[in-house]
N, C-alpha and C positions, 0 to 999 in steps of 0.2 A: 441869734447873734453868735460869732466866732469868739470861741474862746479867744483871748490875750496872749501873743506871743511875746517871745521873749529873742533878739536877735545880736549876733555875733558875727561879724565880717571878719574874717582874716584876709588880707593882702599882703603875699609875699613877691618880694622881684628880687631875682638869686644871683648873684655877680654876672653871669652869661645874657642878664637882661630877660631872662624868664621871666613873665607873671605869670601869679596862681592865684585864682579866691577859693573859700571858702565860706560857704555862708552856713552859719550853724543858727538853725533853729527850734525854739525849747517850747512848749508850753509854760507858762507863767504860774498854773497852779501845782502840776504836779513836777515841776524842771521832766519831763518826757524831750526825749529829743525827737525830734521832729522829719525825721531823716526822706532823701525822697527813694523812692520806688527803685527796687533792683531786679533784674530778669535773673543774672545769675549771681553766683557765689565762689571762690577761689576755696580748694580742699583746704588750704589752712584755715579757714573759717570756722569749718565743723567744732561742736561743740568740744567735743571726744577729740579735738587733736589735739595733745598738751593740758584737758581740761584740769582749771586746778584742786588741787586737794580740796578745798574748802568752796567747794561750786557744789550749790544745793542742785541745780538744774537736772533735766531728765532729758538726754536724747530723744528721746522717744515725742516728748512737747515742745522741746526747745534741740532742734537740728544742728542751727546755727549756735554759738557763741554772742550774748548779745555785741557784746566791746570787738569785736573782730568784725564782726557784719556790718559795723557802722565806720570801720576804718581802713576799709577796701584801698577805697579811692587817696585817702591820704598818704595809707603805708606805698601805694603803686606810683604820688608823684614823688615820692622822696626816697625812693627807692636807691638812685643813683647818685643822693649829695651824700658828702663828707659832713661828718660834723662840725667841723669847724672851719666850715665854708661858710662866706658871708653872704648875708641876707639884709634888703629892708622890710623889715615888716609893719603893715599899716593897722591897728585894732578899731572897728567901728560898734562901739553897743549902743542901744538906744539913748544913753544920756551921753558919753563923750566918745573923745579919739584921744586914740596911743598911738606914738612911734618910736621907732627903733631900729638902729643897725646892732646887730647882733651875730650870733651866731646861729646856722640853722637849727643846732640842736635844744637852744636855748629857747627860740621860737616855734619852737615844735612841739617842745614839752608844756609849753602855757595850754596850748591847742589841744595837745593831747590830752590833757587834763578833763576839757568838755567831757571828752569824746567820753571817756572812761569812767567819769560820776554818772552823765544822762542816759547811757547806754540800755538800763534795765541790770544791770549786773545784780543781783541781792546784797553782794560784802558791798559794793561799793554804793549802793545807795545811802548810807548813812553820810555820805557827807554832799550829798544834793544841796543844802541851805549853801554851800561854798560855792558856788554855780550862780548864784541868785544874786551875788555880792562879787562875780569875777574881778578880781585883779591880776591884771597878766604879768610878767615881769616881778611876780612878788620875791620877795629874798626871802633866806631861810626862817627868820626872826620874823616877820609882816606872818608868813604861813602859820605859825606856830603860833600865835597871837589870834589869829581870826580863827585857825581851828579849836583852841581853847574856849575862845568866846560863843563860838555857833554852841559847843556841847553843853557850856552851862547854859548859857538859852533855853536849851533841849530840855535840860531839868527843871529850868521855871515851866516849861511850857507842860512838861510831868509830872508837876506838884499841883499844876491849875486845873488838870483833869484829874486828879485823887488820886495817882499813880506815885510812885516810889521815887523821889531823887540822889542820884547821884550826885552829891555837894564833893565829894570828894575826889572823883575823878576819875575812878577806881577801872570805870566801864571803855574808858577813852583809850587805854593803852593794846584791849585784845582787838577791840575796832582798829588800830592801825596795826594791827599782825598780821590781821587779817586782809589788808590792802596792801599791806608787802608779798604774801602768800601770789593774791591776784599777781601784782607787778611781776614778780619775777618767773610765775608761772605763763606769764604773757613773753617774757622777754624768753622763754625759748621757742616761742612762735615764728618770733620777730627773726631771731637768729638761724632758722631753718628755711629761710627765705633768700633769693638768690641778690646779690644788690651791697650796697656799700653799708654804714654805721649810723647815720644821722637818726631812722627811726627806731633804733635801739636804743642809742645812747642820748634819746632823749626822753626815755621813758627809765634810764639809769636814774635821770635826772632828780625825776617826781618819785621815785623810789627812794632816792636821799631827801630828799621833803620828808617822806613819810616815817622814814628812820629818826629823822633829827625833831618828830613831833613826839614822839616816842621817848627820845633820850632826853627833850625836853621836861616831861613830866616825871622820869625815874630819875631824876638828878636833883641839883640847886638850881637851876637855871633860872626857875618861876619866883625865887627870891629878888633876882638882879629886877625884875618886873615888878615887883610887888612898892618898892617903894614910889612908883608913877602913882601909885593910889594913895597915897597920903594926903591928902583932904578926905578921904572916905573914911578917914580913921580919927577923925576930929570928932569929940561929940558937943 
């Protein structure tokens, strides 16, 4: 029997009346994207172009970049929009539908988001459980909320196999260092590429997600949240 997939429809129509899909498909137990068959490969793909500091991989195993290889096709249709060109975009996962008129960069960066967790990346595999649970359109606060709550899960689910938790937090800030490292060592990729800003700056985007998850935890911030939990502190 086939493993369980996991499915994501993007449908964009771009003010000029373009439509575009995307069908992204994941494996359900290990979030694997699912990507289909490619003959060739564009040189900015290569591992070694821009790879980033913090990229365990080896050319010599890994040719390709995973996160490039699988965003051929998306970075070459949006090559030529503006960011802040208007878009409808339609989301289909297997339990509902989203929509929105937005920006393209704004709906680009939900998208791109997939692309860059399921990829096979190694930094960026730690937030694969964020995939499982996609919400598109999240704001900065909805992110910062479901990335806290995946990580302490992480530690129930590290404590239930006799492994060490982190209750405190401690482990969640060099994991998002390390996916700003990716981001921005990706966004000189993006920017060596011939074409307009949309798919740059919408991966500026999810690089300030990933800053403001960061400065959420090195601040007060998780106090302004703390008091939602007040029935949890009744005894």
């Amino acid at each position: 029997m086939d493993e369980p997939i996991i499915s994501y429809n993007y449908r964009f129509r771009l003010a000029d009346g373009t439509d575009k899909e995307f069908a992204i498909r994941v494996d359900a137990k290990t979030l694997d994207l699912l990507p289909a068959a490619r003959s060739e490969y564009p040189t900015w793909s290569a591992l070694t172009h821009h790879q980033c500091a913090n990229c365990p991989l080896r050319p010599e195993e890994h040719p390709r970049c995973p996160i490039a290889a699988n965003l051929v096709d998306l970075v070459d249709f949006f090559k030529e929009a503006m960011s802040y060109d208007e878009v409808d975009v339609q989301i289909e996962t297997d339990q509902r539908r989203y929509t929105k008129h937005t920006s393209v960069q704004q709906a680009l960066s939900s998208l791109l988001g997939i692309y860059m967790v399921t990829s096979g990346c190694p930094v960026m595999d730690r937030l694969r459980p964020m995939v499982r649970f996609h919400l598109p359109f999240a704001t900065l606060e909805e992110t910062a909320y479901r990335v806290i709550s995946m990580y302490l899960l992480a530690q129930y689910f590290r404590h239930r196999r006799g492994l060490r938790p982190d209750w405190e937090m401690k482990g969640l800030v060099p994991i998002y260092e390390g996916v700003q490292t990716v981001n921005k060592t990706f966004l000189q990729r993006l920017h060596g590429l011939k074409g307009k800003d949309a798919n740059a700056n919408a991966l500026v985007i999810l690089d300030s997600f990933a800053g403001y998850v960061t400065f959420s935890i090195n601040t007060d911030l998780l106090d302004e949240v703390e008091g939602l939990f007040r029935p949890y502190f009744e005894e």
